[in-house]
Structures are given as C-alpha cells and as structure tokens.
C-alpha positions in Angstrom: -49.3 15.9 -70.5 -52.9 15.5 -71.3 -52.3 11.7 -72.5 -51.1 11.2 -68.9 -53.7 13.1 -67.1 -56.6 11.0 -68.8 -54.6 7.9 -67.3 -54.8 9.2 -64.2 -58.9 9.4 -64.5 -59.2 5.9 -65.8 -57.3 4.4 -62.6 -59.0 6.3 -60.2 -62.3 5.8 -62.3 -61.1 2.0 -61.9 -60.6 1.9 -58.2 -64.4 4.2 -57.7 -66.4 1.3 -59.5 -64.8 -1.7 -57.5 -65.3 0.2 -54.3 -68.7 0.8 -55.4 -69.5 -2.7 -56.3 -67.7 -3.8 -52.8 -70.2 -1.5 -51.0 -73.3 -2.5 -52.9 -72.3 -6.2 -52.5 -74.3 -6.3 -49.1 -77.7 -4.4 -50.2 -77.7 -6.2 -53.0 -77.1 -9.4 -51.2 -79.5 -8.6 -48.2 -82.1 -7.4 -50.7 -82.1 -10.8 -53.1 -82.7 -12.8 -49.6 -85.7 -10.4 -48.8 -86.9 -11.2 -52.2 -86.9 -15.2 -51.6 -87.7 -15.5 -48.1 -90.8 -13.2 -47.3 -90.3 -13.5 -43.1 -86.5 -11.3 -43.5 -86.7 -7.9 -43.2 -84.5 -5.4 -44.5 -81.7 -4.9 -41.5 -79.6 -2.0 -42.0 -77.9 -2.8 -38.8 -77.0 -5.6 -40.6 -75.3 -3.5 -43.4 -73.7 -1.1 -41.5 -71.8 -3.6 -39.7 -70.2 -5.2 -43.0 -70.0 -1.6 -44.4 -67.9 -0.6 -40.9 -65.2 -3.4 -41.5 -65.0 -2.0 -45.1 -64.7 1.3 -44.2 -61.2 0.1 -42.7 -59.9 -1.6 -45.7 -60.6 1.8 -47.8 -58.8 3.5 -45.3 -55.8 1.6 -45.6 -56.2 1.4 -49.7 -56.3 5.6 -49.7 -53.2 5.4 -47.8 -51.5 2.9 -50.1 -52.9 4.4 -53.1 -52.0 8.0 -52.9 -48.9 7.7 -50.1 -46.9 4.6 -49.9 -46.9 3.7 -53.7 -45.7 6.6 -55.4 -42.9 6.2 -53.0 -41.9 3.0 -55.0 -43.6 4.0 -58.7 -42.3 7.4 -58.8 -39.5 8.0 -56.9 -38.0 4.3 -56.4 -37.6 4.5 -52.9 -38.0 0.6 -52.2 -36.5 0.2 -48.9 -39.2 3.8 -47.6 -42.3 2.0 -49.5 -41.5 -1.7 -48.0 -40.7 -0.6 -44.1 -44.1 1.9 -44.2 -46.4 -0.6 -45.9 -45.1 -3.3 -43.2 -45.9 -1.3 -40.3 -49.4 -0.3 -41.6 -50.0 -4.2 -42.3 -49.2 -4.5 -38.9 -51.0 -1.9 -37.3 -54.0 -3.1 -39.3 -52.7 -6.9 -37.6 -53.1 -5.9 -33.9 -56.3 -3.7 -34.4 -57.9 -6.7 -36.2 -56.8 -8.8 -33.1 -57.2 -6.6 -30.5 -61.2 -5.8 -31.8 -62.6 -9.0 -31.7 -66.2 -9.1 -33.0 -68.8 -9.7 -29.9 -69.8 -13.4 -31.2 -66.3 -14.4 -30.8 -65.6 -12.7 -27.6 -68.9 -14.1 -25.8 -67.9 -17.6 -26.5 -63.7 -17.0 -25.1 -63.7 -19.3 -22.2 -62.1 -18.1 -18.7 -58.8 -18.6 -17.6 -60.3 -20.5 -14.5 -63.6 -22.5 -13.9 -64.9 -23.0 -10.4 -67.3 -25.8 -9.9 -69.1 -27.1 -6.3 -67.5 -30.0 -4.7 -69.7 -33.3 -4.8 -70.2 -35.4 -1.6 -68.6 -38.2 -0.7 -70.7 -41.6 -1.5 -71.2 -43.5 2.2 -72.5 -47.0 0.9 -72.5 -47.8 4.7 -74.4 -44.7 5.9 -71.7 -43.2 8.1 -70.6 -39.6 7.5 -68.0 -38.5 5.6 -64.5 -37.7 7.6 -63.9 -34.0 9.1 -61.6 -33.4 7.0 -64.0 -34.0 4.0 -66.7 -32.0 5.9 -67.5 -28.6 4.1 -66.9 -27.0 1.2 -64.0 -27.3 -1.5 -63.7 -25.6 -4.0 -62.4 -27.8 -7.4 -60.0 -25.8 -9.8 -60.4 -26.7 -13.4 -57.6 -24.5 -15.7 -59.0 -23.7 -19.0 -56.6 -22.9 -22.1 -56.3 -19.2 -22.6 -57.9 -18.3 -26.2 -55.1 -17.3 -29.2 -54.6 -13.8 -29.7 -55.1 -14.4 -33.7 -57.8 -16.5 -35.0 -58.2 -17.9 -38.2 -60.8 -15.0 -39.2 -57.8 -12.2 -38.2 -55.5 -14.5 -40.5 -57.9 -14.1 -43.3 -58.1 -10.3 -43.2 -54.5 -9.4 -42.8 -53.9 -12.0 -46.0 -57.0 -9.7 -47.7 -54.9 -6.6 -46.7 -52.1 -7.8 -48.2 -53.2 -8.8 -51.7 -55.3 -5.5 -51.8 -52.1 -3.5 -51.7 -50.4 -6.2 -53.9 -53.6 -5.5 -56.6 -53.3 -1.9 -56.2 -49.1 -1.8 -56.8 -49.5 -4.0 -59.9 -52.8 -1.4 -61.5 -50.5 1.4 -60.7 -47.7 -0.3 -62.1 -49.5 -1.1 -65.7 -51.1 2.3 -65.7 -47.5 3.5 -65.4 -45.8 1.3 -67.9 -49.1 2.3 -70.4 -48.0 5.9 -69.8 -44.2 5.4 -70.4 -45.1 3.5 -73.8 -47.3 6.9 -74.5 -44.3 8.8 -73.7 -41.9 6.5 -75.5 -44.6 7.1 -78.9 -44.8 10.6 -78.3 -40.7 11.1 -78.3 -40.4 9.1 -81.3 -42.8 10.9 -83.6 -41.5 14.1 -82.2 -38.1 12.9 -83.9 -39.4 11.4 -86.7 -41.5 14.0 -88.0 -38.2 16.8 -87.1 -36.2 14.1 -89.4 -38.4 14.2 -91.8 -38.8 18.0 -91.8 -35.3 18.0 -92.2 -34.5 15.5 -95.1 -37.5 17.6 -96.9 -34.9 20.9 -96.6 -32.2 18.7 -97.5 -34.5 17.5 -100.5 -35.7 20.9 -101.9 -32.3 22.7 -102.2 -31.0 19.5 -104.2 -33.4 19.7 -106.6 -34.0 23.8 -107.2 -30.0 23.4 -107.9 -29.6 21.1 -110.4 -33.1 23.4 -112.1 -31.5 26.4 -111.8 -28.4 24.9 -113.4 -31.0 23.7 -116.5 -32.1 27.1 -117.0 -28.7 28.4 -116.8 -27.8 26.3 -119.7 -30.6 27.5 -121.9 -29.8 31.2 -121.5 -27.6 31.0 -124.1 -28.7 28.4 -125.9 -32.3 29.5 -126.4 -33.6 32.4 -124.6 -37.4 31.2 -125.3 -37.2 28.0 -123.7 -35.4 29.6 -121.0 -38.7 31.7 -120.6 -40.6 28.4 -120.7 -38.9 26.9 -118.1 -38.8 29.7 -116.0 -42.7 29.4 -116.0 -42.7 25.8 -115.3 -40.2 26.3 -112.5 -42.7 28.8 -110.9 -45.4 26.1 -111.2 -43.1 23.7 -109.1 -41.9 26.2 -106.8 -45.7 26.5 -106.2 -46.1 23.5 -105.4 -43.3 22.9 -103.4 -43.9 26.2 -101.8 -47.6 25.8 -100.3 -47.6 21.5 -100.1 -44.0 20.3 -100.0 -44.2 21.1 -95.9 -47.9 18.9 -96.1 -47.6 15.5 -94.3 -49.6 13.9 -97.6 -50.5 15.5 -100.7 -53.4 14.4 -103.2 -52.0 11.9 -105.9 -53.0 14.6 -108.8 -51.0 17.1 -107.2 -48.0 14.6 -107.6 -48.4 13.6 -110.6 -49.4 16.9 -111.8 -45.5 18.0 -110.3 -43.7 15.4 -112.1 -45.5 16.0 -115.4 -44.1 20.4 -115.0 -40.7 18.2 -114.1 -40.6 16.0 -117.4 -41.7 19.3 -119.2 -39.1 21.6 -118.2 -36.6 18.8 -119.0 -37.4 17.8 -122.3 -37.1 22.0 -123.5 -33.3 20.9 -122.6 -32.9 17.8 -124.3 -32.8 17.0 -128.2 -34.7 14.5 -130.0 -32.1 11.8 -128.8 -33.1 11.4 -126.0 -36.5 9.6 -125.7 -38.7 10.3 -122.8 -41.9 8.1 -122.2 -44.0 9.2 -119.0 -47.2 6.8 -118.7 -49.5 8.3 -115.5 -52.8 8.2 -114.9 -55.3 10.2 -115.9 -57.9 9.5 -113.3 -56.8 8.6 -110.1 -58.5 8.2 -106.6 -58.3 10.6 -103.4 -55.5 9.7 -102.4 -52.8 10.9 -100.1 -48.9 10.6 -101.0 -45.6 12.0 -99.1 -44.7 15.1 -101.7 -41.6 15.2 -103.2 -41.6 11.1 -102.9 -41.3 10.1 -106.5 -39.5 12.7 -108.3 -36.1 12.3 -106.7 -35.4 8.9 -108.6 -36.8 10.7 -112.4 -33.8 13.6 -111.4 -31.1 11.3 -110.8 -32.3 9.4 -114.2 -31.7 13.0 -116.1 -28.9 13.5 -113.6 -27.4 10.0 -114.3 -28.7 8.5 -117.7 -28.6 11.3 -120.5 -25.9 11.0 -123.0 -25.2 14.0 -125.5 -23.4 11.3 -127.7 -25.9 8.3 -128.0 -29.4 8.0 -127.9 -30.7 8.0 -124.2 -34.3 7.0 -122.8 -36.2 7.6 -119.9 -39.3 5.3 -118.8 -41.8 6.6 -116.0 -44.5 4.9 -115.2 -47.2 4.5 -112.2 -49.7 2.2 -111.4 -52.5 3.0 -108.7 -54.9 0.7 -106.6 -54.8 0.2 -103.4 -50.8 0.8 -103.8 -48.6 2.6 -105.4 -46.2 1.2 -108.4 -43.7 3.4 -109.4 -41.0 2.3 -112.3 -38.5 4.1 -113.6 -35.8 2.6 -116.6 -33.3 4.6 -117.9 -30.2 4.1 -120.0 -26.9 4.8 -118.5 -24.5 7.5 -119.4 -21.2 6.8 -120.7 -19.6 8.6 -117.6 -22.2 8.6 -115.1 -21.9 11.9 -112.5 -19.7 10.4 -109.7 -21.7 11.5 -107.0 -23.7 8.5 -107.8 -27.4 8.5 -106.8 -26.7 11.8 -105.2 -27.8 13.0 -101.4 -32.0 12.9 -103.1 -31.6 9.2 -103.3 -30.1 8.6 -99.6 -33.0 11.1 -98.6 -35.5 9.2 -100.3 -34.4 5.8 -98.8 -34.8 7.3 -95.2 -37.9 9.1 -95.5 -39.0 5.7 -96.9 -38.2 4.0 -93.8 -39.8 6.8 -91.8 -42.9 6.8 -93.1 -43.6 2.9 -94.1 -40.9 1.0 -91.6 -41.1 -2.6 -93.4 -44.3 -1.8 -95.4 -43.3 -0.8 -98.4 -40.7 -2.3 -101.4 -37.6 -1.1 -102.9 -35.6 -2.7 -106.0 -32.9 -1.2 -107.9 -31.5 -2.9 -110.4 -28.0 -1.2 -111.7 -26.9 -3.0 -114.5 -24.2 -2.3 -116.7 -26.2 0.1 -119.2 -30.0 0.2 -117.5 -30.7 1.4 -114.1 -34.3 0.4 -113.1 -35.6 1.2 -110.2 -39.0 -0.4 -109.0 -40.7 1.3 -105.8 -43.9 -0.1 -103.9 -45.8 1.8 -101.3 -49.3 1.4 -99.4 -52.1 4.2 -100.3 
C-alpha cells in the first residue's frame, strides 16, 4: 500500500540523517579545533581513521537492518534472528580484538625481559668466585597482555545497543503501519455498513410513499398527481445525493419540507402539522437521509383518523444540529414499532459520530418525543 511504502521512506530517511550526522561528527569536530587553536591543521589522516572504524559499524547495521530483522519483524523467526545476530556480534568481538589499534599494540609488554647481570660488590677487593665469573643472563616473566581490553568491551556494548536501537525503530515503524492498516480495515467496513443501511433506508421509505399515493388514487386523483410530483422531487434527491457522504443542510431541509408536503395532501384538517426550519442556514454538510426517518415513523406511528393528531418538527442550527420531533400517539400504534428506519438510524448514528452526538426518546403514554443532537 502506498501508506506503507511512505513508511518505509521515513525509516530509511531516519537511519540516512543519523549516519550522516555520525560521519560529519569528526569534520565538524576537527574543524571547530582548527578554528580555536590556529597551530592545528586540518588532518584528514586523522579523519579517515575515525571514519574507517565507522565504516564497520555501518556494515554490521546494513546487515541487521535489511537481513537479520525482518527475520524477527516479518516473519517471527526468533530463534533464526537471535542465533545469526549472536554470531555477527561475535565475529565483530574477535575482529575488534584481534585488530588492535597500533598505540595499544606498541605499548604490549613481552612475554620475557632479558636484563645484564650486575657484578658482585668485593668490599675487600678480591675477585668474585669462578662460578660468579662471566655472564648470566637474569629472567624477569612479564604478564601476557588480555586479549579484550576495556576499549574492545566498549565497542561490542556499542554494537549491541545499535542493533537493539535499530529492532525497536523497526518495531514502531511496524506497529505505526499495523494501526494504518487496522484504520484502513475499519473505514473500509464502516463506510460498506453504511452503504448498506442507506439501501436498507431508501426502500423503507419509497414503500410506505408509494403506499400514500396508492391511497389517494381513489380518494382524489389530483392530489395523487401532486404527490406524484413531489415524489419525483425526492426521488431526485435521493437519486443524485442520497449515495453523498454529506449533503448541504438546504438540500435536507429542502427534502423534508417535499416530505411534510406530500403528507399533508393525505391527511385532513385533524391532524395538525407544525414544521419550524430555517430559512437561512450555513454551508453545512449533513449525512442525507438522517433526519427524515424519525418525521416517517411520527406519520407512520402518531396519526389517528378518529382524534385530532399533531406533528411538531423543528431544527435549530449553530455549530450543532438540534432536531425535535413531538407527536401524538395513535390509538393502536403499527406494531412494528419504530420500524427497521429507526434501528438504521441508531447505527448510522454510531457510525458516523461514535460518542459525539445525543439521542433522547421519550415514549410516553400519548407523546413520543424524540430529541437528536449532532456536531456540524
């Protein structure tokens, strides 16, 4: 993926500026002294020599950067990784030992000293005794010098906590890229759920519609005509930005207000319908298809053909949303309560806001209010 290719760069753009800083450390450092004491000259002998211990410790980063750790990162092989990263730790050991630098090997003492043999005193002038007559040689054993010092100590412990730092980068840049991949899997599924709750959504409500306009065939073939061109106006909408991931808050409102139209050509004067949105309202995005599942189930759930009925819709806008919807209660309410819209509804809303947004449905014994809450 490209989001893991561009991780990739970073680390190795990562490891190219500390190696970079590690190999300017000496010109830098060489150059600042040349600066303050006028008698140095610039030695590149002097560099070249730090650079050509370096040059070993990039050699044995390369190999533990793009051989040993993938065996552990990307293919688990622990007991592969730990045996091969030993041995080059090692190997790198007995080199460092076995190439001592020539200060340190001038200055090893030898395993034996030979030193002249002093005359005997003669405080009474006589010669010394045959057998002290001549030469002698006198023996003096020296300790032979440790095969590690403290300074091959030092690098082997540098070795190790370079491959140490360069397991835990790798490691982070891994676990960054498995949280990418982790995001990436869950908006994949989130946005096919929601694509599918919209399909679930969108048949719900054309069927309950068409089942209005059926009713008002017989009943009135004129307002069936007007509701047939207010159902084209939805079908519009639903058509060209009900598959939209936002839609302008207009649009919306503009949806519900063909909604409440087409309803009230159904309904007689006993049923009062207030709908208070505004007028002017700022560029702003909203889910479609959000609000008007809660005004259906209040035509769905709370119009009675025997008593007076009422519907109240109304939206606030800042920088939220307030939706509220009140509406009386029919005397046998459908029993598919709340329908599959209102499920829907709660899902998306859980989608789309997690914990950011409120929900409060009040079902009382002959109001159902329903207050809804949601960031803009």
């Amino acid at each position: 993926m490209k989001w893991m290719q561009e991780q990739s760069k970073y680390e190795n753009m990562a490891y190219v500026a500390l190696w970079g800083l590690l190999f300017a450390a000496p010109l830098m450092s060489l150059y600042i002294r040349t600066i303050n004491d006028s008698s140095l000259t610039f030695n590149w002998q002097e560099v070249w020599m730090i650079w050509r211990h370096f040059w070993v410790y990039l050699l044995i980063f390369v190999v533990h950067n793009f051989i040993l750790a993938p065996l552990l990162i990307f293919r688990h092989k622990r007991w592969l990784y730990a045996m091969l990263t030993i041995c080059m730790i090692g190997a790198f050991a007995f080199y460092q030992c076995s190439n001592k630098p020539d200060h340190i090997r001038r200055h090893q003492p030898h395993d034996m000293e030979m030193h002249e043999p002093r005359p005997m005193d003669d405080r009474f002038g006589h010669e010394p005794p045959p057998e002290f007559r001549g030469e002698r040689p006198d023996f003096k054993e020296k300790i032979p010098p440790a095969f590690i010092g403290e300074h091959d100590i030092v690098a082997i412990v540098v070795v190790i906590l370079m491959c140490g730092m360069n397991l835990g980068i790798k490691l982070y840049f891994r676990s960054r890229n498995d949280q990418k991949k982790l995001q990436a899997l869950e908006k994949e599924n989130l946005e096919q759920q929601l694509e599918y709750l919209k399909y679930q959504i969108n048949p719900h409500f054309f069927m309950n519609t068409l089942n209005n306009i059926h009713a008002l065939v017989d009943i009135d073939p004129e307002k069936a005509k007007d509701t047939i061109l207010e159902l084209s106006k939805m079908m519009r909408f639903v058509l060209y930005e009900g598959d939209k991931k936002g839609v302008p808050l207009s649009r919306e409102f503009d949806f519900i207000r063909h909604y409440i139209t087409l309803m009230q050509l159904r309904y007689t004067d006993k049923v009062r319908i207030s709908v208070d949105l505004p007028q002017e309202v700022p560029d702003r995005q909203i889910p479609p298809l959000m609000l008007i599942t809660f005004i259906e189930n209040a035509f769905k759930h709370g119009i009675s053909y025997q008593h007076e009925s009422f519907i109240d819709i109304k939206v606030a806008v800042n920088d939220k949303l307030a939706f509220t919807c009140r509406n009386s209660k029919a005397d046998k309410p459908n029993e598919e309560k709340g329908g599959v819209g209102l499920q829907n509804v709660k899902q998306r809303l859980n989608l789309l806001y997690d914990n950011n947004y409120t929900l409060n449905i009040q079902d009382e014994s002959d109001v159902y209010h329903v207050e809804l809450t949601i960031p803009l």
